[in-house]
C-alpha positions in Angstrom: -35.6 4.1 2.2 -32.0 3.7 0.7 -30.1 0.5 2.5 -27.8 3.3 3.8 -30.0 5.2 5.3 -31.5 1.7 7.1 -27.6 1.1 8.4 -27.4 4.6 9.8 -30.3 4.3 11.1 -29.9 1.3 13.3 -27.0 2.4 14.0 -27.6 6.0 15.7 -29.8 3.5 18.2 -27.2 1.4 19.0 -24.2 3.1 20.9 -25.8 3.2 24.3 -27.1 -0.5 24.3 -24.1 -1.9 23.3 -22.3 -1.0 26.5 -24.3 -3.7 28.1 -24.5 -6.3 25.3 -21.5 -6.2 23.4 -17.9 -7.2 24.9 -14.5 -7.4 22.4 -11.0 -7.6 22.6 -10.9 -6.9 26.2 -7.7 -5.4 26.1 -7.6 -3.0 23.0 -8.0 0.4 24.3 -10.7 1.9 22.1 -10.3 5.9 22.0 -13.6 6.3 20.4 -15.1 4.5 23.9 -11.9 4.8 26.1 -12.5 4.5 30.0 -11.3 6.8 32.3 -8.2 5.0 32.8 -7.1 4.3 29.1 -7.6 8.3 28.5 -4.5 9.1 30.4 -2.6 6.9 27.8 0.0 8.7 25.5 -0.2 8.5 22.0 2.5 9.3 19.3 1.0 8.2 16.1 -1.8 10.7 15.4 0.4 13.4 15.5 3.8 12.5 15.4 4.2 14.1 18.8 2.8 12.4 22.2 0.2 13.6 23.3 -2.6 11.9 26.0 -5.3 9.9 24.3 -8.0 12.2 25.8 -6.5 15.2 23.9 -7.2 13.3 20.4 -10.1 13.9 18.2 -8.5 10.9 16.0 -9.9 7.4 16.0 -7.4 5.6 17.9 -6.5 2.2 19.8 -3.5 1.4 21.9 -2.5 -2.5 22.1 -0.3 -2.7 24.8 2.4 -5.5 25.9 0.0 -7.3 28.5 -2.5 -7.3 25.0 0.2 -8.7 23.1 1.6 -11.4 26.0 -1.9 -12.9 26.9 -2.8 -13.0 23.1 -0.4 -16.6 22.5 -0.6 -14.9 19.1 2.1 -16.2 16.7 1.8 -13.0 14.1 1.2 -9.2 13.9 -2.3 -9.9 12.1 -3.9 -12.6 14.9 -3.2 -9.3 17.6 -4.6 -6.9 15.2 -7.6 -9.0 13.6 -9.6 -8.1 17.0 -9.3 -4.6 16.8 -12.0 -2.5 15.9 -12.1 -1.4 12.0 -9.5 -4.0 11.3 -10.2 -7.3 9.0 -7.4 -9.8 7.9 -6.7 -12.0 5.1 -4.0 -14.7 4.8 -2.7 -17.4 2.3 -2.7 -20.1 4.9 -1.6 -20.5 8.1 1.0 -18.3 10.0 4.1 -17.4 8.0 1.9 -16.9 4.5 1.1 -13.9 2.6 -1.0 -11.8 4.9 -3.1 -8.0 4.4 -4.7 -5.9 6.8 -7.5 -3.6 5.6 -8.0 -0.9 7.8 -11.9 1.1 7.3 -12.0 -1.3 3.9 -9.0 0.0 2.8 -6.6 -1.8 0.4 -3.4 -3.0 2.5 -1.0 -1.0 1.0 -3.4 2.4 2.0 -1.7 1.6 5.6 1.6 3.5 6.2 3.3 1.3 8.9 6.4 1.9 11.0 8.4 0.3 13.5 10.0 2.3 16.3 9.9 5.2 13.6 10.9 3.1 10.9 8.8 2.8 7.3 8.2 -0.4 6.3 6.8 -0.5 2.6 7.4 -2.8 -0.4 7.9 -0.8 -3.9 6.7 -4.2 -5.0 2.8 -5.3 -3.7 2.7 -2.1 -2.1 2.3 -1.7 2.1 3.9 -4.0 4.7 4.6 -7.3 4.4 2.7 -8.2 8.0 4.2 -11.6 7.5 7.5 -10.5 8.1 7.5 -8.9 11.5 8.1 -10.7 14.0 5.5 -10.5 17.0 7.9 -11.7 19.7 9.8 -8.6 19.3 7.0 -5.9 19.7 5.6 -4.3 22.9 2.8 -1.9 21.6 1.1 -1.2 18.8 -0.6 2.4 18.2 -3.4 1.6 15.0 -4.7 5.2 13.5 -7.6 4.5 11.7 -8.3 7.4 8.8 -6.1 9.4 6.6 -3.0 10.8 7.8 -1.0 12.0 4.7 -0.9 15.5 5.9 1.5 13.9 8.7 2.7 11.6 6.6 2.7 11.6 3.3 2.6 9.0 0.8 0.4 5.7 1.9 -1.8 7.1 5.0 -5.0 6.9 3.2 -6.8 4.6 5.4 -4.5 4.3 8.6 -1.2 4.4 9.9 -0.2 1.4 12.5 2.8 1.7 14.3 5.1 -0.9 16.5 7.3 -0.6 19.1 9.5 -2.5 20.5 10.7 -2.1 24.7 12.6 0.6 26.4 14.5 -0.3 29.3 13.2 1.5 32.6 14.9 0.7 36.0 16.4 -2.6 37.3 18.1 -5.2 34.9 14.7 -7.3 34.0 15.4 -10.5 32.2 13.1 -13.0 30.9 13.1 -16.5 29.7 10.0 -18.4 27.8 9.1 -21.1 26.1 6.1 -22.7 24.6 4.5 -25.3 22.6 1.3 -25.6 20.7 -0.4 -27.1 18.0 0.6 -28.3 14.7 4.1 -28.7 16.0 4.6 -25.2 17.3 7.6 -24.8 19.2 8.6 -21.4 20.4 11.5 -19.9 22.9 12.9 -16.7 23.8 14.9 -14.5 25.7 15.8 -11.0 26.3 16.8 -8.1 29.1 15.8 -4.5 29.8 16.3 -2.0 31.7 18.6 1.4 32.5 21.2 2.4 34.9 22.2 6.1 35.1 22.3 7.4 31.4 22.1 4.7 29.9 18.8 2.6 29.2 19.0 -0.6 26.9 16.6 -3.5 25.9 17.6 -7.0 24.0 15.4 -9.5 22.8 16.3 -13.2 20.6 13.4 -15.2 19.6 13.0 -18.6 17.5 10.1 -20.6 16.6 9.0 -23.2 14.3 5.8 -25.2 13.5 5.2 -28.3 11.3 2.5 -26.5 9.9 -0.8 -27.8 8.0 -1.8 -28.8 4.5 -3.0 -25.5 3.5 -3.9 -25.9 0.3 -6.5 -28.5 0.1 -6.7 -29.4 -3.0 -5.9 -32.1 -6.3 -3.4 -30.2 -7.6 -1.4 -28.9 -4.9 1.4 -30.8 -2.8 -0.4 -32.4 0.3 2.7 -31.9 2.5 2.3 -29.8 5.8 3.2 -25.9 5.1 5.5 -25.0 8.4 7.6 -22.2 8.8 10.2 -21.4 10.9 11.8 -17.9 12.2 14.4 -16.0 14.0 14.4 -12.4 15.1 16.2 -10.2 17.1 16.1 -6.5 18.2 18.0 -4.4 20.3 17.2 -0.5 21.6 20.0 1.6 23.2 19.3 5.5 24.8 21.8 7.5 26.2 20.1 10.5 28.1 23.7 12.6 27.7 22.4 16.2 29.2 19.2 17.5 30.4 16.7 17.2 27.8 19.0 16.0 25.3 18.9 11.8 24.3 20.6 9.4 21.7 18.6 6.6 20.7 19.2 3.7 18.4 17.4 0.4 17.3 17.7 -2.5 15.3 15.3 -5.2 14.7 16.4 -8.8 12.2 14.3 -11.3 11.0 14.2 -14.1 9.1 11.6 -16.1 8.0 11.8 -19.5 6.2 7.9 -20.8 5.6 6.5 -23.4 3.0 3.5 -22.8 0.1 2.2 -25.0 -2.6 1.9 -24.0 -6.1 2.5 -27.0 -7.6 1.9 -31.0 -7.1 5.0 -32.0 -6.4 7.9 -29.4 -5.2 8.3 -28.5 -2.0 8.1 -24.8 -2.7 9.1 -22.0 0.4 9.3 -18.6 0.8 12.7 -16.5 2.1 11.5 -13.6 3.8 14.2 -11.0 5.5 13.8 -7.8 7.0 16.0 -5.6 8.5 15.5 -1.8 10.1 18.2 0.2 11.6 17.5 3.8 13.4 19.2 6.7 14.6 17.4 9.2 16.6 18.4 12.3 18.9 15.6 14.0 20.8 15.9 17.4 22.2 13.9 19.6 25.0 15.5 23.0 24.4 12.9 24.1 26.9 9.4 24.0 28.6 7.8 25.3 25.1 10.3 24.0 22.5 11.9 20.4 21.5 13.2 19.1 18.4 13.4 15.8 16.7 16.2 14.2 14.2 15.6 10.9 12.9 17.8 8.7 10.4 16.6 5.4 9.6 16.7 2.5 7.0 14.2 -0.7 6.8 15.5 -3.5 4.4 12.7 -6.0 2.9 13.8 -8.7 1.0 11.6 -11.7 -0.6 12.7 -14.8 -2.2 11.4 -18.4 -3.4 12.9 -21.5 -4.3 12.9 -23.9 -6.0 11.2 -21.8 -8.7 13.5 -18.5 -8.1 12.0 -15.0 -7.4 13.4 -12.3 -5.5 12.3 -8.8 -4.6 14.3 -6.3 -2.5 13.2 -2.6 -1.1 15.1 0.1 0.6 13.4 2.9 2.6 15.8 5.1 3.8 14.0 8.3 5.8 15.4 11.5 7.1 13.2 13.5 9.6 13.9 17.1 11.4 11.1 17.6 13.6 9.8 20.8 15.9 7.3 21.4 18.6 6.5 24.3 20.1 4.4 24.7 22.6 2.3 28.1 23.8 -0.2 27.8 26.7 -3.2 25.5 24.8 -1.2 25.9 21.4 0.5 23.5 20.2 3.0 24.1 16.6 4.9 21.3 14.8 6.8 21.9 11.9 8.8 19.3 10.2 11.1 18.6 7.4 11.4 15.1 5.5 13.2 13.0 3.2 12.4 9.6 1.9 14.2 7.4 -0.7 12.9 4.3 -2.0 14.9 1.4 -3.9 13.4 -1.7 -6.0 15.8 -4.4 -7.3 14.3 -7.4 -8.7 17.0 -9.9 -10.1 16.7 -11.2 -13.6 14.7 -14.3 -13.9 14.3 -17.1 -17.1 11.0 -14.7 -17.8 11.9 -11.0 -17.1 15.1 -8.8 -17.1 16.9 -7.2 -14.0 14.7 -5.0 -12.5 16.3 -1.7 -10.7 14.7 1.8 -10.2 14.8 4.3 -7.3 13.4 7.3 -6.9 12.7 10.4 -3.3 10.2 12.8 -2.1 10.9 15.9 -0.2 8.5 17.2 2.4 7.5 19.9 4.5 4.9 19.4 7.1 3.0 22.4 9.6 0.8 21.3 12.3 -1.3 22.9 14.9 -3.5 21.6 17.9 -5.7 23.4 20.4 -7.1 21.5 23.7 -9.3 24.7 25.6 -12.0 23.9 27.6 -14.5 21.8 26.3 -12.7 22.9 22.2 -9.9 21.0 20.7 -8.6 21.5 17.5 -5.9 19.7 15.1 -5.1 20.8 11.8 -2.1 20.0 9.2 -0.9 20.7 5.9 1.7 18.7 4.0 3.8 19.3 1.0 5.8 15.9 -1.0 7.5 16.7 -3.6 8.0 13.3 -5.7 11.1 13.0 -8.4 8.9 11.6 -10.5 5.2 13.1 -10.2 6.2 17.1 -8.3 4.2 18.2 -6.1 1.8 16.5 -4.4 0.0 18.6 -1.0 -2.7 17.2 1.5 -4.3 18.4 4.7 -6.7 17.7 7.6 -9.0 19.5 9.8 -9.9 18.0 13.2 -12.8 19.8 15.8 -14.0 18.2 19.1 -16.3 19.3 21.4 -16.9 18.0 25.0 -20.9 18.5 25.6 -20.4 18.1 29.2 -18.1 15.8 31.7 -19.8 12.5 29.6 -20.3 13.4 25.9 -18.4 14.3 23.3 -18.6 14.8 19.7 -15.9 15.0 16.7 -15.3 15.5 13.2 -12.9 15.7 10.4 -11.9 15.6 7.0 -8.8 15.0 5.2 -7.4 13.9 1.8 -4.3 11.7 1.5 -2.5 10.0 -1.5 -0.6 6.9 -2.4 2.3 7.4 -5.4 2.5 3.8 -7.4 5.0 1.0 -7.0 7.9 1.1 -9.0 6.9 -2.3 -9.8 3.4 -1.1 -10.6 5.3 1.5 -13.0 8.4 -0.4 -14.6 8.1 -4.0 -14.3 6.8 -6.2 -17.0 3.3 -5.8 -15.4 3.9 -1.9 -15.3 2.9 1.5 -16.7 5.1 4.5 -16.3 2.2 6.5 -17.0 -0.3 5.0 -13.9 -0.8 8.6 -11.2 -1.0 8.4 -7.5 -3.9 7.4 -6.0 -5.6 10.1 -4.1 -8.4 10.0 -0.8 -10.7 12.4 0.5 -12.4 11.8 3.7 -15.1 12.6 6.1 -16.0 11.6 9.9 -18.0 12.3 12.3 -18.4 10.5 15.6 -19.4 10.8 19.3 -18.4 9.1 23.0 -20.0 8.7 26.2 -18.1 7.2 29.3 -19.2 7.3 32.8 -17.2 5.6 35.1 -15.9 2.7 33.8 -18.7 2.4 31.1 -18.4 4.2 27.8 -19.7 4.0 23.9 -19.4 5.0 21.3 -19.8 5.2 17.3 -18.1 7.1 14.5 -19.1 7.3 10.6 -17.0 8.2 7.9 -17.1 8.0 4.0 -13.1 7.8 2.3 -13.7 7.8 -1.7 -10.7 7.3 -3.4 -9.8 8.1 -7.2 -7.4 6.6 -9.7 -7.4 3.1 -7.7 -5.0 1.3 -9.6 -6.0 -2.4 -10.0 -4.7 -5.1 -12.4 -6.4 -5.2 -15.3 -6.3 -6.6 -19.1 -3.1 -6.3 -21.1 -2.5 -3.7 -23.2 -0.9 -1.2 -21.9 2.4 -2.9 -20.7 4.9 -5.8 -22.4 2.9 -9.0 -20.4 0.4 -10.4 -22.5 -1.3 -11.8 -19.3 -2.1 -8.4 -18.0 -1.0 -5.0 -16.9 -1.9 -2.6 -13.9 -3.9 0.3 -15.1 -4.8 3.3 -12.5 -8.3 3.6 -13.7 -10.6 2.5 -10.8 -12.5 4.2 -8.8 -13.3 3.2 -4.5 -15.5 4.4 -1.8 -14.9 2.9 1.6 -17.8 4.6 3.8 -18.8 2.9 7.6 -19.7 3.2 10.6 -17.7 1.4 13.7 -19.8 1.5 16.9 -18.0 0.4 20.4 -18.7 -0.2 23.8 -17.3 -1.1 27.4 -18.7 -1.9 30.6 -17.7 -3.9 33.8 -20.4 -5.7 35.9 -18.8 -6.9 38.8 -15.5 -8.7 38.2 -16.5 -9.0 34.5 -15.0 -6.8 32.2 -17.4 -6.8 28.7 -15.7 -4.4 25.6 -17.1 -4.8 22.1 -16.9 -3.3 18.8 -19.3 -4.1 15.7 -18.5 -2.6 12.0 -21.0 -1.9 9.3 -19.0 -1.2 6.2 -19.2 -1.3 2.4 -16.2 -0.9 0.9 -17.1 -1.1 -3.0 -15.8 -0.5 -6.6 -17.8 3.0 -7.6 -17.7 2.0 -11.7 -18.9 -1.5 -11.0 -20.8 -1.1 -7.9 -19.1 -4.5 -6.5 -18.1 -5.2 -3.1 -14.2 -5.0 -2.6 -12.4 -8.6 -2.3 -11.8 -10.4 0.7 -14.2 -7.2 2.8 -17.0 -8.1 4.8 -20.0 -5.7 5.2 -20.5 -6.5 8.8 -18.2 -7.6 11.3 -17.7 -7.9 15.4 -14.8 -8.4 18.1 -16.7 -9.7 21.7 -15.0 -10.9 24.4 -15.2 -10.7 28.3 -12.3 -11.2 31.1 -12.4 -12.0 34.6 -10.1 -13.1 37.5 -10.9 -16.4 39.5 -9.1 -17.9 41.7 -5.7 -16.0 41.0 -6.1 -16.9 36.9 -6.8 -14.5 34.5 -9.8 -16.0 32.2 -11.3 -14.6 29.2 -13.3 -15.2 25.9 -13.4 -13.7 22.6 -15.9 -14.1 19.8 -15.1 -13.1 16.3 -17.3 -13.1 13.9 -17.3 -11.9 10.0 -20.2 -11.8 7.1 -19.7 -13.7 3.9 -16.8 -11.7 1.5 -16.0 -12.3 -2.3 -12.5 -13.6 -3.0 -11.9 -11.0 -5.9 -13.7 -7.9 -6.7 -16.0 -9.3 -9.9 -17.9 -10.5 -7.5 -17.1 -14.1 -7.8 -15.9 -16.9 -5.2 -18.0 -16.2 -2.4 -15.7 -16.8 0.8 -19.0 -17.5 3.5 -19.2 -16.1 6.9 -18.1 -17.3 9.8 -18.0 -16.8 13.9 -15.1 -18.2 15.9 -15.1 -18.2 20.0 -11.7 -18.3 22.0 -10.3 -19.0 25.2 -7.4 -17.8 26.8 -6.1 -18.0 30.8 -3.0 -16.9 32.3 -1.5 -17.3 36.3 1.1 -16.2 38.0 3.2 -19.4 39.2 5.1 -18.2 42.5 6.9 -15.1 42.2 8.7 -14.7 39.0 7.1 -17.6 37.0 4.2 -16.9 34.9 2.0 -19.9 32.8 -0.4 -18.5 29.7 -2.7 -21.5 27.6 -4.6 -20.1 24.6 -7.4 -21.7 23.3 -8.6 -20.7 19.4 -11.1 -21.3 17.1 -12.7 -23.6 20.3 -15.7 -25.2 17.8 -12.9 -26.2 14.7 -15.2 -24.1 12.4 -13.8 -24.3 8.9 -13.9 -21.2 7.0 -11.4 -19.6 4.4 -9.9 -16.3 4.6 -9.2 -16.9 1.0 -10.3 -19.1 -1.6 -8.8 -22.5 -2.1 -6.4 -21.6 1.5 -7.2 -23.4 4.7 -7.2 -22.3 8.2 -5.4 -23.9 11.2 -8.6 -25.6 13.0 -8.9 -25.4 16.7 -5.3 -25.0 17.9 -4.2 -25.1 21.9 -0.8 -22.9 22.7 1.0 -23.4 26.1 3.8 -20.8 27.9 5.7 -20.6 30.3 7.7 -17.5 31.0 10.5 -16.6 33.4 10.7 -13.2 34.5 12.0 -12.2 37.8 10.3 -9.5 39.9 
């Protein structure tokens, strides 16, 4: 018997027990093992148009602002490290270079947005986590699976999307503060709310730490690594006729945060993002509404002393239509993206400065009938540089009865290279885009407020591009070559239950993300990892506790550096002081274990965080 066929098998027994034995992330709303409650949820991100969570045959988890506030996260990747199908790696401490890998996937196979905003960099490739600010985010959608067919480029493993507040009802201001360890200072301060028309949110944030050595070794500067950083967003509507609304949003950050890569310089990063978006939304009727979006994100990265500097432009034009016809559902939509890459001339290389579009046209259609629901799109980019690229999905769920249900899909997706990857000194104008094809299955059981359940799927993905010898491009140190070849297959199983005041959730992941030519394990991927946690109230606090725990991971993919496994527990409590005051302590990595999310980098230790916030009722 084939180790697969052991993990499947262990696995298909497992869905059922775990709603009594395995709590998580108690307040990620797991679609694959959603309670009753959390079904009613909308969703935009699977489809581009909302639609309730129960209608979804996608694998889907909602993170919403009570998540995010009792978290006394610092950064995007601590909130989404304890969802389900989700594993981190970071450079250090908060404010370092950061990826998310979403089923296995490489970080840059997760298209990410931010109040309908693309955030990408035609440099690394994918977000640059470490630049969004947390403070300024109130939910977080994470798709998990290919989505290109909606869209495009990049959605081979996920799509995660942000948003930040919209102002509903009376003015509601907030202040806050905090403190925490290492230094950690926070504050911040914001309004929302609407009045007639008009609806409006505003948020400032600053915060600073003295950081930690983390780089721990001979021949690295021993200094602290802190960071500090300011954001800002703002998010106007005007609803200026019946059905008809104006939108538009801006989000600024800055981020200044230390590294080491030498003995003696105290060397920092520069990070700066920027997104602006324009957005009408229109409900011509009952059946029919219509979308236009115009938006620009701005990501710029520098370091001094020893000068770098990368800048990309995303500018995206969407026209968007929904019709709807009884259970029928039709979407059709038209899109334009244009991507920028200017890296300024250094002592080593030359100016760097290429551009380049792609030109889709999207169809969609969904079916919810009885116990039958159905979702299937097709999508058409058209890339100035490589033509035509198309992709699609199929989606089929079936409701056994009122407690089980079962779902699958397939879908193929594709990621066009950098224009780094193609035309810097690294580069090969020659590498092709990456390209997915993927399978799932999966099933859910809820009853009550218990539920389960497990979903499988195998993503193999050809002409990986990976850095590889020189050759091919002007370095002599090495060149990126789109030879490789990846399979990212695993099974997620869930599970939520509440025994008395207690509520349990859990997730465990069984996954082997792996090179197909060399048969390695993928760097910085575990094979097996869980998200348990439990949260009660006593006494008028709100107490809970996570577990997180990871097996041991390689810290590049020739299978060298073993990075070993590790299992951290947290605390976290939160209470209402009077009316309008609320106080929030976090408690994480409670034992100190030390462990490295990669080699050579050190983690915080055990840190304590302290809030208070201000927000009249």
């Amino acid at each position: 018997m084939t180790t697969r066929t052991v993990v499947l098998a262990r696995a298909a027994a497992l869905p059922l027990a775990l709603s009594a034995v395995f709590p998580s992330f108690s307040q990620t709303l797991l679609a694959q093992a959603a309670t009753e409650s959390s079904l009613r949820e909308m969703v935009v991100t699977a489809t581009r148009v909302e639609q309730p969570l129960s209608d979804l045959v996608a694998d889907v988890s909602i993170i919403d602002s009570e998540t995010i506030r009792k978290s006394g996260a610092v950064g995007v990747v601590d909130v989404l490290a304890r969802v389900p199908g989700i594993e981190i790696s970071r450079n250090g401490g908060p404010g370092s270079s950061s990826s998310v890998y979403v089923r296995g996937g490489e970080s840059r196979f997760t298209a990410v947005y931010l109040d309908g905003v693309r955030l990408d960099s035609q440099s690394v490739g994918g977000a640059m986590w470490e630049q969004i600010p947390l403070s300024q985010i109130d939910r977080i959608e994470v798709l998990r699976g290919p989505a290109a067919a909606v869209y495009g480029s990049d959605a081979v493993s996920g799509v995660i999307q942000l948003f930040t507040k919209k102002g509903e009802g009376k003015p509601a201001p907030y202040v806050g503060v905090g403190l925490g360890s290492h230094g950690t200072r926070t504050a911040e301060a914001g309004v929302s709310g609407s009045s007639g028309a008009i609806d409006y949110s505003l948020g400032i944030s600053h915060e600073r730490s003295d950081g930690f050595n983390s780089r721990p070794v001979s021949t690295m500067n021993p200094d602290d690594d802190g960071y500090e950083r300011t954001s800002g967003n703002a998010r106007v509507g005007w609803s200026f006729a019946p059905g008809q609304r104006l939108q538009a949003s801006f989000l600024a950050s800055n981020l200044n945060s230390q590294y080491d890569s030498s003995l003696t310089d105290d060397d920092r990063n520069h990070h700066q993002l920027r997104t602006a978006d324009l957005l009408w939304e229109g409900k011509w009727s009952d059946s029919y509404s219509t979308r236009l979006q115009v938006n620009q994100s701005n990501s710029k990265y520098s370091t001094t002393p020893n000068f770098y500097m990368t800048e990309t432009t995303v500018r995206s034009y969407l026209f968007q239509n929904e019709y709807r016809l009884g259970v029928h559902r039709f979407t059709a939509a038209l899109e334009r993206r244009e991507d920028e890459l200017h890296n300024p001339a250094t002592s080593y290389v030359g100016d760097l400065k290429r551009d380049r579009s792609q030109n889709a046209i999207a169809l969609g259609y969904g079916l919810h009938a009885g116990a039958h629901t159905v979702q299937a799109n097709v999508r058409h980019d058209d890339d100035s540089e490589f033509g035509g690229k198309s992709t699609g999905s199929l989606s089929y769920g079936y409701a056994i009865n009122s407690e089980w249900r079962v779902t699958a899909s397939g879908g193929t997706s594709f990621r066009a290279p950098t224009l780094y990857q193609r035309f810097s000194e690294y580069g090969d104008a020659s590498l092709k885009p990456e390209t997915g094809r993927n399978l799932e299955i999966g099933t859910r059981w809820t009853r009550g407020s218990s539920s389960a359940g497990i979903v499988a799927y195998r993503n193999r993905v050809n002409n990986l591009i990976v850095y590889g010898a020189a050759g091919s491009c002007a370095s002599a140190w090495g060149c990126y070559q789109s030879v490789g070849r990846a399979k990212y297959e695993g099974i997620t199983l869930s599970a939520a239950h509440k025994i008395g005041m207690v509520s349990l959730n859990g997730s465990v992941d069984f996954q082997n993300p792996h090179d197909l030519d060399t048969g390695r394990q993928l760097a910085r991927r575990s094979k097996r990892y869980a998200k348990l946690g439990a949260d009660t109230a006593i006494g008028g606090w709100n107490v809970g506790a996570e577990m997180n725990a990871a097996s041991r991971r390689y810290d590049s993919s020739s299978g060298t550096n073993m990075l070993g496994g590790y299992t951290t527990f947290n605390l976290y409590t939160s209470k209402n002081i009077g009316r309008d005051f609320t106080l929030l302590a976090r408690l994480d990595n409670l034992a100190d274990k030390n462990y490295e999310l990669a080699k050579g980098y050190a983690i915080p230790g055990r840190t304590l965080y302290v809030g208070l916030k201000w927000a009249p009722q």
